[in-house]
Phi, psi and omega in degrees: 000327196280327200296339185296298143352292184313297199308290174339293179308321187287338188274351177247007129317299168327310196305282179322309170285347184287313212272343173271358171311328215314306157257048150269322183305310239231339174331317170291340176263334181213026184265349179248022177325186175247020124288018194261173158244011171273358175253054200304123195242066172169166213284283177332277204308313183303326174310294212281339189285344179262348173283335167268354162319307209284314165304317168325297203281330155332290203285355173282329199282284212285355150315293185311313176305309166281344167284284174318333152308308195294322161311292203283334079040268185324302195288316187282355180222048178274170174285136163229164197078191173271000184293143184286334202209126198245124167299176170274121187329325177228179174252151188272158182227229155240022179076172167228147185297327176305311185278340150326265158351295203288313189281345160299280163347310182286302225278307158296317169327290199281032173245329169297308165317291196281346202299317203296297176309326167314285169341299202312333173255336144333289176319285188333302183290329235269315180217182180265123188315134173343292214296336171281323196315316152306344182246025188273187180236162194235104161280145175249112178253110174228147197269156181223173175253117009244102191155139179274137119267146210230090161289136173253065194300007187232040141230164193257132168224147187292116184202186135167173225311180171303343197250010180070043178219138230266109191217136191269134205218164156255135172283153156241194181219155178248139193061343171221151212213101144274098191266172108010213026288124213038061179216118171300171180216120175240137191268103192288148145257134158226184198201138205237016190199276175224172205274133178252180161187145177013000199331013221274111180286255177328013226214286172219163156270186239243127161224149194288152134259118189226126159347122147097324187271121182251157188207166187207177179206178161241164176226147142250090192294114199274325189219156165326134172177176167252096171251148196258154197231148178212162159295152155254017198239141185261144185233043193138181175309287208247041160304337190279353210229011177257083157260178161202184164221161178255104149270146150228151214214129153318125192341301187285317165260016149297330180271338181278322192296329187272345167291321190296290219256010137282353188289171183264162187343117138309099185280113178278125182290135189284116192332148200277168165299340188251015166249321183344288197278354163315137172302126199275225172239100175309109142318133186278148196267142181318191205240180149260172170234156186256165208286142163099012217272138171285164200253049191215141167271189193264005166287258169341332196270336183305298173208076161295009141303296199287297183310317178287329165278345167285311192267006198256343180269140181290173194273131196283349192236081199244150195236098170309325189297299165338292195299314179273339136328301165335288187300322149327290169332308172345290189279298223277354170278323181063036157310308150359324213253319166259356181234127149271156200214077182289132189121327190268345193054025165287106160230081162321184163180011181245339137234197202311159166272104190268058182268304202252105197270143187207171154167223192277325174265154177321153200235091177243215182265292205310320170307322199292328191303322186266007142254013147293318129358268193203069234262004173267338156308349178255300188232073176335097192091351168334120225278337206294334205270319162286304188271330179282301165284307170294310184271012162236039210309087183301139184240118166229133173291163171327292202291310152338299182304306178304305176289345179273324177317280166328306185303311182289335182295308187289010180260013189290000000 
């Protein structure tokens, strides 16, 4: 009976290791996401991808070690033969203190071994090192459900006021987070509703944004790239769709990308009396989408650096009228009352800021149409769709959409 026994446990010991190999095995299919974190492009992330090496390989040696006791245990004092019933192989005692000792000893040590590095990288993570602190840069992100906004408080961007006089402010972005490269960056975090956090799978780990608390993390870019960011925390209805993403750009075009985006909106000039009668610019009719469908093609996903600099030039088949319809729409819609848009004299504060438009879906036409389109199917419960559409309740025709479409397009 016991050998039977014996036999068993080792087969489910067998089990347990088959299943934990499992991704190890399997490692090549989900160790190079574009989420992962064994693929570390920065200080931060790399410190830490070495703190878990390190804990791994800690906990491997007392796997092997306590599996080979156990095992060399199982085999040497299983029942043989056929007897139903074995006195017990030794006599029992109260242990000995020397082996006693020794697995205390042993315990504290690999709690040592990991505790010191930890610490160290605690430190490490916590802030941007003494010696950087002059050349770092400084961003404020704070999350809404669903969406980052992302402030650049120490540039000035070109706007003004209500009364049309010409005054320097600072802007953001929505969803994308531009960075440096190879320059820290410190990150203010807030949170302007329930708590999210933080994300870069590459970049850095996960820190809270919590109400009323204020917290930060750093960053490093080692190279040019696009990486994508998520809440970790869940936070609501459409917590699974709250991304965002970090470019980072080289010195010279990181300083061309923040001139571009202090000047205020493009203004496309509005047609002339001798355009009047010109034939206008045909649209491709939008595409559909299924419901949950991300929101990048398999173009973008490709090179997405290269696609995000492409999408950053306004569209060559541009319909001034279309566009100044759009921009009517704005207002008489009452978009106006959540976005600004500086130059345009729109100053919102409840959602994203559109002078230069960005955000969670790729930034062509058919995306921009479906979530002008039906922005509760993208981001489920969303304040543009409850408090904007649903409590005022806006209504837009084909064509509407098409002029907000254009309008939003000329702001690149």
């Amino acid at each position: 009976m016991r050998l039977f026994q014996y036999s068993s446990n080792l087969g489910r010991l067998a089990r347990a290791a088959a299943l934990a190999a499992i991704p190890l095995l399997s490692g090549c299919f989900w160790l190079d996401g574009p989420q992962s974190t064994f693929d570390p492009n920065g200080p931060v992330a790399r410190h830490q991808q070495d703190l878990f090496y390190l804990t791994c390989w800690v906990c491997l040696v007392i796997f092997v070690i306590v599996g080979a006791v156990l095992a060399y245990a199982m085999i040497k004092f299983r029942a043989r033969g056929d007897a139903a019933d074995f006195p017990d192989p030794v006599e029992h005692s109260h242990g000995n203190p020397m082996v006693e000792i020794s697995l205390i000893g042993a315990s504290v040590l690999a709690l040592v071994v990991i505790a010191v590095p930890t610490l160290k990288e605690i430190w490490y993570s916590y802030d941007v090192p003494v010696g950087d602190k002059a050349n770092a840069y400084e961003v404020t992100a704070t999350g809404y459900q669903w969406w980052f906004k992302f402030d650049y408080p120490n540039e000035t961007a070109k706007t003004t006021d209500p009364t049309g006089k010409a005054v320097n402010a600072p802007f953001s972005t929505a969803n994308e987070l531009v960075i440096p490269v190879g320059r820290p960056v410190k990150i203010n975090l807030r949170s302007v509703d329930v708590i999210h956090s933080f994300w870069v799978p590459k970049l850095a780990g996960k820190v809270d944004m919590m109400p009323n608390r204020a917290n930060h993390l750093w960053i490093q870019a080692d190279k040019a790239g696009y990486f994508w960011g998520q809440c970790a925390e869940f936070c609501g209805e459409s917590h699974a769709v709250m991304r965002f993403r970090v470019i980072a750009l080289g010195p010279r075009e990181f300083n061309d990308w923040l001139s571009a985006q202090m000047e205020p909106a493009r203004r496309v000039a509005a047609p002339s009396e001798a355009d009047a009668g010109k034939p206008k610019a045909q649209f491709a009719a939008y595409r559909t989408f299924r419901r949950n469908e991300a929101g990048y093609s398999d173009r973008f996903d490709a090179s997405p650096l290269e696609s995000w600099r492409e999408q950053q030039k306004p569209p060559a088949d541009e319909d001034a009228a279309l566009i100044a319809r759009g921009r009517e729409l704005f207002s008489a819609k009452t978009c106006a009352t959540c976005h600004t848009i500086r130059g345009d004299g729109y100053i919102g504060v409840v959602g994203p800021e559109l002078t230069h438009v960005g955000g969670l879906l790729e930034n062509n036409r058919d995306e921009l149409h479906r979530w002008i389109h039906a922005p509760n199917e993208v981001k489920p419960g969303n304040t543009m769709w409850v408090k904007g559409y649903i409590a005022n309740a806006i209504k837009l025709t084909p064509d509407d959409e098409n002029a907000l479409v254009s309008y939003l397009e000329s702001l690149k």
